[in-house]
C-alpha positions as CSV (number, residue, x, y, z in Angstrom):
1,X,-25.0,-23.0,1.7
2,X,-23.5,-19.4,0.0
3,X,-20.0,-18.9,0.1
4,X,-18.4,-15.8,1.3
5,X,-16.0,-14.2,-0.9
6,X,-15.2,-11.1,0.2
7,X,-11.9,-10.7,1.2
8,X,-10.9,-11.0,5.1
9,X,-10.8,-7.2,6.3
10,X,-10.4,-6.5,10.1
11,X,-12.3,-3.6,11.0
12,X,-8.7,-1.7,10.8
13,X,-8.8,-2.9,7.3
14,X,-5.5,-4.0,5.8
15,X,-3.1,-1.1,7.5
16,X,0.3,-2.5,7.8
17,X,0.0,-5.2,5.5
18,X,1.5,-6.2,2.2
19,X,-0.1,-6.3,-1.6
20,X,1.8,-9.1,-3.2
21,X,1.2,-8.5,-7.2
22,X,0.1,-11.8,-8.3
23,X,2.4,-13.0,-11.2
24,X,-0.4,-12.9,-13.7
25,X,-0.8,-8.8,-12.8
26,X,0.4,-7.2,-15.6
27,X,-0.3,-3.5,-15.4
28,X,3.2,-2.3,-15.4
29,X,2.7,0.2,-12.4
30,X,2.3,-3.2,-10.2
31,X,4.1,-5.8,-12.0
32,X,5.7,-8.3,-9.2
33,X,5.7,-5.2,-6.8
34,X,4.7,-5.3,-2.8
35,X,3.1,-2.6,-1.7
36,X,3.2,-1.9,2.2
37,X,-0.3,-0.8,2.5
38,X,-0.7,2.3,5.3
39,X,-4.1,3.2,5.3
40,X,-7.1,1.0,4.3
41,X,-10.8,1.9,5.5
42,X,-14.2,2.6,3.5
43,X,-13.5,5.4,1.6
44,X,-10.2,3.8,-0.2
45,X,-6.7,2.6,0.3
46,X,-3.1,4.3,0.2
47,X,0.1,2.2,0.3
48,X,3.9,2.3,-1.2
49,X,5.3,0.0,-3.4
50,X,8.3,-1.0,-1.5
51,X,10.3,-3.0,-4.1
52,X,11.2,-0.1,-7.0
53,X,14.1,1.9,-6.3
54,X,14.9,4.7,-8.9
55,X,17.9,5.0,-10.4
56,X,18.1,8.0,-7.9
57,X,20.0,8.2,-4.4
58,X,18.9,10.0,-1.2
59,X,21.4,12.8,-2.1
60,X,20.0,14.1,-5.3
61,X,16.9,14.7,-3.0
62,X,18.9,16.8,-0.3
63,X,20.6,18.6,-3.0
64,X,17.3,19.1,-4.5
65,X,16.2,21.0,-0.8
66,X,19.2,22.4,-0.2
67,X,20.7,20.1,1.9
68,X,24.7,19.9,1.7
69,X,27.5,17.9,3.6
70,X,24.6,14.9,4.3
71,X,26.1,11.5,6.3
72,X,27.3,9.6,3.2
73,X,25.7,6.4,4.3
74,X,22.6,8.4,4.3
75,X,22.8,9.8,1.1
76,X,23.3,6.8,-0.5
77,X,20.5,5.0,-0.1
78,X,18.1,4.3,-3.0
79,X,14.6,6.5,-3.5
80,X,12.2,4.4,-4.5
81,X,8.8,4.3,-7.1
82,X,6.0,4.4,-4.4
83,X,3.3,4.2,-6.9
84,X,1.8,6.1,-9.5
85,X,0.1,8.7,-8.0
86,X,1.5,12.3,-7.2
87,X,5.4,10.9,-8.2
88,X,6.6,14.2,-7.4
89,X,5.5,13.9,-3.3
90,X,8.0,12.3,-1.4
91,X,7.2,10.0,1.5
92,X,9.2,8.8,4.4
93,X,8.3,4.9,6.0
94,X,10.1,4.6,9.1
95,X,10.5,3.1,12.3
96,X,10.3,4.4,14.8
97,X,7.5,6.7,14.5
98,X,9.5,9.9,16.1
99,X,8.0,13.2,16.5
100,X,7.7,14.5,13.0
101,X,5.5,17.5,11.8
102,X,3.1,15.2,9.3
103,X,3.3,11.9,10.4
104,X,0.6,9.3,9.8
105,X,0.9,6.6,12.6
106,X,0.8,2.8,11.0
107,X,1.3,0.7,13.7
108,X,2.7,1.9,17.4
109,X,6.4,1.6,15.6
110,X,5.8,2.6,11.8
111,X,4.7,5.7,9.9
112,X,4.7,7.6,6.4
113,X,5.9,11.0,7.2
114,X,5.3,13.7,4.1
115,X,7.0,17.0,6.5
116,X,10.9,17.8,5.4
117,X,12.0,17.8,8.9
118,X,12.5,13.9,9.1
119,X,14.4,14.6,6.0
120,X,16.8,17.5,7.2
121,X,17.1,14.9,10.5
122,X,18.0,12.1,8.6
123,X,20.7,13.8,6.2
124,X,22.2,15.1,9.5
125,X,21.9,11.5,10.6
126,X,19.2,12.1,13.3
127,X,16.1,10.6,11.4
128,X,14.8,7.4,12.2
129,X,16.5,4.4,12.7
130,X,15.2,2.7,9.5
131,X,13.5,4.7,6.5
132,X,12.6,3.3,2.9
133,X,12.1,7.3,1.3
134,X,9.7,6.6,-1.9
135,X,7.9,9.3,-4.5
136,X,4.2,8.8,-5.3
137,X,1.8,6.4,-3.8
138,X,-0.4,3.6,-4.9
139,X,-4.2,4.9,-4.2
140,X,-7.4,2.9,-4.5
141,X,-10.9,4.5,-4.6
142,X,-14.2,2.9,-2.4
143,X,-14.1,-0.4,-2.9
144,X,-11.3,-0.8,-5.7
145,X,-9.3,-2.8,-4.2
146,X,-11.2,-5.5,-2.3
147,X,-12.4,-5.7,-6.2
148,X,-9.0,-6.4,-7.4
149,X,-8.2,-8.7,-4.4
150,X,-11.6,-10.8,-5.5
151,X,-10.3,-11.2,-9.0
152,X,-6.6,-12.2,-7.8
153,X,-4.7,-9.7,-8.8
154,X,-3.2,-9.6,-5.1
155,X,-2.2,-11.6,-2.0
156,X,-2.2,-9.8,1.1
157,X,-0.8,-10.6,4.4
158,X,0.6,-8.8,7.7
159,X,3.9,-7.0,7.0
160,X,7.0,-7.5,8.4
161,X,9.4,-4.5,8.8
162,X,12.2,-7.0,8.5
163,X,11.2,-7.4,5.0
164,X,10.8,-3.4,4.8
165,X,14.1,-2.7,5.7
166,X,16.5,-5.2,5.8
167,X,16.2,-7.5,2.4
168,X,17.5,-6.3,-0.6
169,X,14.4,-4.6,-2.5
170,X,14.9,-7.2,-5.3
171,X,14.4,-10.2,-2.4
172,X,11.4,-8.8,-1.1
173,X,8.2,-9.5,-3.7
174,X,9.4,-13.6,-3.3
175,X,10.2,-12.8,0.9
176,X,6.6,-11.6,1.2
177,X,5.2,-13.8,-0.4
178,X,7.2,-16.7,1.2
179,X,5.8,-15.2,4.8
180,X,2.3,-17.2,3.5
181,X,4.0,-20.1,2.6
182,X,3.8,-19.5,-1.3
183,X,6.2,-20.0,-3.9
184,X,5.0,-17.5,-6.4
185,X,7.2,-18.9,-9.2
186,X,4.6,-22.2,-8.9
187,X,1.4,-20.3,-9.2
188,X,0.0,-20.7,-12.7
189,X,-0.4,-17.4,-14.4
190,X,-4.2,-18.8,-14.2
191,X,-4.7,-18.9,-10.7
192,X,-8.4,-18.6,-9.7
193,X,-10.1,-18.9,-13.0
194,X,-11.7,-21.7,-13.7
């Protein structure tokens, strides 16, 4: 009898799910993050890490474009740390999708728009209803991260926008984790090698 250990990957792959970090992960880009993965097929994956805000608000990045007399409530919310790659690129999750000039479509109610126009909406308090804006991405080449997964460095499960964007960011690596039924602070930092 063989054993299959290849990760369970729909033929949609792992869009709209999230990438617990296990607690033994220790590269520091991923440390006890959860990534809200938005694009997963053969040729690699793309997701944001949804639990790092910067000590940065919304309205140093209107300022930044040019934007003045933003809707306060707006403005203050956090930018977060979407991953290491390109940290300059800002990128927009929100429901619902809208009509925005670069949006890539998640689900039938999420998206990661990249254009400035859901940007200009939102400081004008017209964007979408919920948004989480984050700098950089996480990226993973063919095959990288079905590696990782195979060598438990991450959970993965289907997302919940409730986590997203209503939990505090520091509540959510625990909340999706709980969503499986796992208390991460009772997995031993040597889970999976025996």
């Amino acid at each position: 009898m063989t054993s299959d250990t290849s990760p369970r990957v729909s033929h949609h792959g792992l869009d709209n799910h999230f990438l617990i970090a296990m607690p033994a992960l220790s590269d520091p880009n991923f440390s006890r993050t959860v990534t809200y993965l938005c694009e997963h097929n053969e040729d690699g994956a793309m997701g944001l890490v949804i639990n790092r805000p910067l000590e940065i608000t919304l309205d140093e990045i209107f300022k930044h474009m040019g934007i003045g007399d933003a809707d306060p409530v707006v403005a203050a919310a956090p930018i977060y740390l979407g991953g290491p790659v390109q940290p300059d690129r800002g990128f927009v999750l929100h429901t619902p999708i809208g009509a925005w000039e670069s949006t890539l479509r998640v689900t039938d109610d999420i998206g990661v728009t990249t254009s400035q126009d859901v940007l200009k909406a939102m400081a004008e308090g017209k964007g979408p209803e919920h948004a989480l804006v984050a700098l950089g991405y996480a990226g993973w080449g063919t095959g990288q991260l079905e590696a990782e997964i195979i060598d438990n460095a991450w959970l993965s499960v289907p997302a919940e926008s409730d986590i997203i964007f209503h939990l505090p960011s520091e509540q959510r690596w625990r909340a999706a984790a709980a969503s499986l039924g796992i208390d991460l602070d009772r997995l031993s930092s040597d889970a999976g090698h025996a």
